[in-house]
C-alpha positions in Angstrom: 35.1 169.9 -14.5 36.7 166.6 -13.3 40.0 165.8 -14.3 40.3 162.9 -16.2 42.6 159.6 -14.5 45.2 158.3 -16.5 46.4 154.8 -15.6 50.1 153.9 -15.4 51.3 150.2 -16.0 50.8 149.3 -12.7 47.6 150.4 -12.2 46.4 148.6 -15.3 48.4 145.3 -14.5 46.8 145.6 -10.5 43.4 145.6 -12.8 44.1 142.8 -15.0 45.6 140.7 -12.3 42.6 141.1 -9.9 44.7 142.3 -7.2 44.5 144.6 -4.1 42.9 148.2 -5.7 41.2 146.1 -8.2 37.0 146.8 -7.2 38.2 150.9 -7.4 39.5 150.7 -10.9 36.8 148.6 -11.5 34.3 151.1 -10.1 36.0 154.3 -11.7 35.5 152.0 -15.5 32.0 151.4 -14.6 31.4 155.1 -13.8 33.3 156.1 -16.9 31.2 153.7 -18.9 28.0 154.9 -17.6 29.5 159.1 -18.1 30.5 157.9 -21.9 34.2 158.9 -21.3 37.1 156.8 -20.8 39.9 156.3 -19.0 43.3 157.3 -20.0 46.6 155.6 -20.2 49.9 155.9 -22.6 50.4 153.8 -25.4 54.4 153.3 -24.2 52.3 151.8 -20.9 50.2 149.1 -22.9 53.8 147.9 -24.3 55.2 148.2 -21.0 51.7 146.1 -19.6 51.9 143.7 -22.9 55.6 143.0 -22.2 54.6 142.2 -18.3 52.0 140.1 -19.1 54.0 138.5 -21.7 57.0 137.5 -19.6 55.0 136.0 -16.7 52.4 134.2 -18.4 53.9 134.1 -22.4 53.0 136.0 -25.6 49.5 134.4 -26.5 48.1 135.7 -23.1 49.7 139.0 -23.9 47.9 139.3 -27.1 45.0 137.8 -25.4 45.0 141.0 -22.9 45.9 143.3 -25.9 43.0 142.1 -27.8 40.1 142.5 -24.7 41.7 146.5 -23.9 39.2 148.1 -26.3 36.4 146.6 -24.9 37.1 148.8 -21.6 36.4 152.2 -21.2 40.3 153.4 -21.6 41.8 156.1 -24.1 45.3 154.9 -25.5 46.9 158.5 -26.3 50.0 158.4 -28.3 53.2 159.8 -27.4 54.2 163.3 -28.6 57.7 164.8 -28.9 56.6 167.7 -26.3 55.9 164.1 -23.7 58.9 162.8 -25.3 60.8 165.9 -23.9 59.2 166.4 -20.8 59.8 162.6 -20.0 63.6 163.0 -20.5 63.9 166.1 -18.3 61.9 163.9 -15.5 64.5 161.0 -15.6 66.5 163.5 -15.3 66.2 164.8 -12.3 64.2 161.8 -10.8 64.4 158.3 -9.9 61.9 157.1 -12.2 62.2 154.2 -15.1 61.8 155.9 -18.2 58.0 154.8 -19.3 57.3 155.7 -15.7 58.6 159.2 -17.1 56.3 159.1 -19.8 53.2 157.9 -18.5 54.1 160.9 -15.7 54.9 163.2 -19.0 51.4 162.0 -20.3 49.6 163.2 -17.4 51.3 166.0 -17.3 50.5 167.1 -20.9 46.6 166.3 -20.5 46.0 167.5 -17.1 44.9 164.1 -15.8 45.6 162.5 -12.3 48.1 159.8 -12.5 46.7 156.5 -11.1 49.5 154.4 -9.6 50.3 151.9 -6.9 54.1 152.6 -8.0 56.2 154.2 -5.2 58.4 155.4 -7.2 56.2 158.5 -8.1 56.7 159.8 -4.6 59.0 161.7 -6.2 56.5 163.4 -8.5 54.1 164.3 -6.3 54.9 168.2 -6.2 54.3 168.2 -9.4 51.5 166.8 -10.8 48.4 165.4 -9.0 48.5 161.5 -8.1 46.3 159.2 -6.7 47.2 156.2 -5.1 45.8 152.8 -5.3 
């Protein structure tokens, strides 16, 4: 069986801003749509992605964004202690923000590979399966 992809912040914020890596998100909702599954992503990374979006282009566009998510094939999974946890012993030891951490933590717990464009999860990649947009 395939692994499912979660999406970090930066993935989903490349999507919504059309940017470079945009068609293969696009292409991996599209086949996720037609497979009836979904995407993945943390719900600490849609704050992180509302909060984005609401500092560059102000809070009605964020709720805008926040109101068009479900209409996309994408999972929100909530955030367990056991994440929690796991996320704090990552910042630990790593250079990583803290949601970074989480949304790593979230992968992590579901066995999913971590979409990201974020460097920062260089750090990471011995330990959980990344792939890079």
């Amino acid at each position: 069986m395939k692994s499912a992809r979660l999406l970090d912040s930066f993935a989903l914020i490349k999507f919504l801003r059309e940017e470079p890596g945009f068609d293969r998100i696009r292409h991996w909702f599209v086949e996720a749509r037609q497979r009836q599954e979904s995407l993945l992503i943390c719900e600490l990374n849609v704050g992180e992605v509302f909060y984005v979006i609401g500092r560059e282009r102000g809070l009605p566009k964020a709720e805008e964004i926040l109101g068009l998510l479900p209409m996309l094939p994408l999972k929100t999974l909530a955030v367990t202690w056991e994440m929690i946890l796991q996320a704090a012993r990552l910042k630990a030891q790593y250079p990583l923000s803290y949601a970074d951490c989480i949304a790593a933590a979230c992968a992590m717990s579901h066995q999913a590979v971590l979409v990201t464009g974020d460097s920062e999860f260089k750090a990471l990649k011995h330990l959980l399966p990344i792939e890079w947009i």
